[in-house]
N, CA, C and O of each residue as an XYZ file, in Angstrom:
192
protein
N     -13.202     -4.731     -8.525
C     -12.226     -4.230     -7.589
C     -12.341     -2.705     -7.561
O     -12.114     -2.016     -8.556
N     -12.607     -2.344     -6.692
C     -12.576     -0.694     -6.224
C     -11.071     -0.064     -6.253
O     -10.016     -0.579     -5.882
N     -11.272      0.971     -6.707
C      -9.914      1.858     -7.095
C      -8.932      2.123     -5.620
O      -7.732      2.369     -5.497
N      -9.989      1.957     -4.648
C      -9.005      2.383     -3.223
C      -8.267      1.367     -2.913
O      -7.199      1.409     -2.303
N      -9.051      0.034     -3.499
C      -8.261     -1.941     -3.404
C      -7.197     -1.490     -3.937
O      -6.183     -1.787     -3.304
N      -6.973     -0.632     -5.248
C      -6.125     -1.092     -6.007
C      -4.671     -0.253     -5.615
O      -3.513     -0.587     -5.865
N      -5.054      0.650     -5.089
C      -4.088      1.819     -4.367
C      -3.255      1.033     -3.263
O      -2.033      1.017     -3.123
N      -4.276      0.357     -2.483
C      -3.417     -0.442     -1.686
C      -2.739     -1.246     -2.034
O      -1.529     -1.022     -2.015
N      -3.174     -2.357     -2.438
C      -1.998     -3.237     -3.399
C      -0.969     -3.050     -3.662
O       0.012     -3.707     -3.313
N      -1.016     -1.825     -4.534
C       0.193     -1.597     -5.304
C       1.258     -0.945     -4.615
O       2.448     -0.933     -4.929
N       0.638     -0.349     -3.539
C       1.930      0.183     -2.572
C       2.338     -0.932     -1.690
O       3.395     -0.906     -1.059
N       1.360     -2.068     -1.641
C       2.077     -3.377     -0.573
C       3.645     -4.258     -1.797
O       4.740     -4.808     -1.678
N       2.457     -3.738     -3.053
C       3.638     -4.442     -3.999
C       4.739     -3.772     -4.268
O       5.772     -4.402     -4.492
N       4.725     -2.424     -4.296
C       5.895     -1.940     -3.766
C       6.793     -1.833     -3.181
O       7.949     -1.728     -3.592
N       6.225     -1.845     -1.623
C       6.762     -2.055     -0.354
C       7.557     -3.486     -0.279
O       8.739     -3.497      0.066
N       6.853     -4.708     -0.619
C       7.384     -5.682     -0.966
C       8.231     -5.653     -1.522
O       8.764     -6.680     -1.104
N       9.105     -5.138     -2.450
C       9.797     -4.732     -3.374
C      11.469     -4.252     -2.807
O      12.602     -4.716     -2.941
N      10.910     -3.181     -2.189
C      12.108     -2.146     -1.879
C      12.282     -2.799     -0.585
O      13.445     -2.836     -0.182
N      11.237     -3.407      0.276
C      11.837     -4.633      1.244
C      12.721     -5.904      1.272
O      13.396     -6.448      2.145
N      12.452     -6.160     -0.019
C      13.257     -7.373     -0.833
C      14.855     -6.999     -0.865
O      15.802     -7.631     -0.397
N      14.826     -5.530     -1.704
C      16.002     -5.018     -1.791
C      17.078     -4.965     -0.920
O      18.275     -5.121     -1.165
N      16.294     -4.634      0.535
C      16.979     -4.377      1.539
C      16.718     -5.230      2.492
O      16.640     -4.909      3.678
N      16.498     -6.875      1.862
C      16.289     -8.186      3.009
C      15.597     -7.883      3.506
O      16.330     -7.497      4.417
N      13.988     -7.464      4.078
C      13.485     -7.339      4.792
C      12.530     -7.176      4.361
O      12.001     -6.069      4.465
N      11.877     -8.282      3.654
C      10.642     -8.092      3.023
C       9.320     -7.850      3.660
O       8.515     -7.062      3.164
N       9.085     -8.510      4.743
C       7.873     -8.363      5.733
C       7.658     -6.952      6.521
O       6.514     -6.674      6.879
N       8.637     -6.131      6.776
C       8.496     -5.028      7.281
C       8.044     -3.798      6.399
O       7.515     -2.721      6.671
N       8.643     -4.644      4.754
C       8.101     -3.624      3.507
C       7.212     -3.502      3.224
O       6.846     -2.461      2.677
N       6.114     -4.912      3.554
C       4.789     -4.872      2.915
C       4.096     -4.413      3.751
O       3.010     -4.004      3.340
N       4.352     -4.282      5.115
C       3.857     -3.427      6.388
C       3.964     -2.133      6.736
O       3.324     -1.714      7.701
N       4.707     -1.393      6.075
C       4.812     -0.228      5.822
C       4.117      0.038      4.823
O       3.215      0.838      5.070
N       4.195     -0.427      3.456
C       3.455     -0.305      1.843
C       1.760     -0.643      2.285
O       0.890     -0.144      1.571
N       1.341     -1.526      3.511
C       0.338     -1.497      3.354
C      -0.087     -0.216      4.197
O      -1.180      0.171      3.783
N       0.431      0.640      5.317
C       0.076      1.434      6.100
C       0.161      2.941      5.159
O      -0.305      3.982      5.622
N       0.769      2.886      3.896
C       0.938      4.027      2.927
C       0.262      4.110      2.337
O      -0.181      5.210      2.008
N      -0.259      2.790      1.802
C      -1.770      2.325      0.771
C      -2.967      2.636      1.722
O      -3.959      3.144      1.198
N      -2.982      2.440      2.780
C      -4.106      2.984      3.850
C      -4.130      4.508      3.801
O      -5.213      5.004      3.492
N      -3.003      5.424      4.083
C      -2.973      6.740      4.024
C      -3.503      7.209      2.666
O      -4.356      8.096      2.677
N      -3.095      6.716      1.516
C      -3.350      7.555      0.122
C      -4.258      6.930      0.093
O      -4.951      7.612     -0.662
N      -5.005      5.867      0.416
C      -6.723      5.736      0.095
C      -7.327      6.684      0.887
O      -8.103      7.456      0.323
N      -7.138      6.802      2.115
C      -8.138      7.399      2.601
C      -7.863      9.039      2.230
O      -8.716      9.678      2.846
N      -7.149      9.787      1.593
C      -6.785     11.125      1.206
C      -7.297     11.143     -0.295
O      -7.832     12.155     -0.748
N      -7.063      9.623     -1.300
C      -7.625     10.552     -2.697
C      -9.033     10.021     -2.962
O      -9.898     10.509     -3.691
N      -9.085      8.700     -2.064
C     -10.917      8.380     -2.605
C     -11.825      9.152     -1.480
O     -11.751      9.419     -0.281
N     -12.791      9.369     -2.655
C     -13.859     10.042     -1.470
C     -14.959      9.265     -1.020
O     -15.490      8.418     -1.738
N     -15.174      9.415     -0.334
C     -16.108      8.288      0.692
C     -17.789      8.986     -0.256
O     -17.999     10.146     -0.608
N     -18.788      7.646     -0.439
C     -19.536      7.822     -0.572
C     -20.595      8.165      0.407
O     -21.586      7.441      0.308
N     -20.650      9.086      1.336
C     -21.511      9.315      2.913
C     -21.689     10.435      2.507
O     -22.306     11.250      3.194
C-alpha cells in the first residue's frame, strides 16, 4: 500500500466519523475522501 492510499483512507475514516456524529455519514466520507485527495496530491511527490 502506497503512503498516498493511506492518506486517503484515513481522512475517509475520519470523515466517516465526524459524519456519523452529525447523522450524515455519506456526505462525511465524501468530503474525507475529497481532503484525502487534496493532502495527497500536496505532500506526496509524484515520481515524473
Amino acid at each position: 500500500m502506497k503512503q498516498g492510499d493511506i492518506i486517503i483512507y484515513g481522512c475517509v475514516i475520519i470523515g466517516a466519523g465526524i459524519g456519523l456524529i452529525l447523522d450524515h455519514a455519506f456526505p462525511g466520507v465524501l468530503i474525507g475522501l475529497g481532503v484525502g485527495y487534496l493532502l495527497r496530491n500536496s505532500f506526496v511527490k509524484k515520481n515524473t
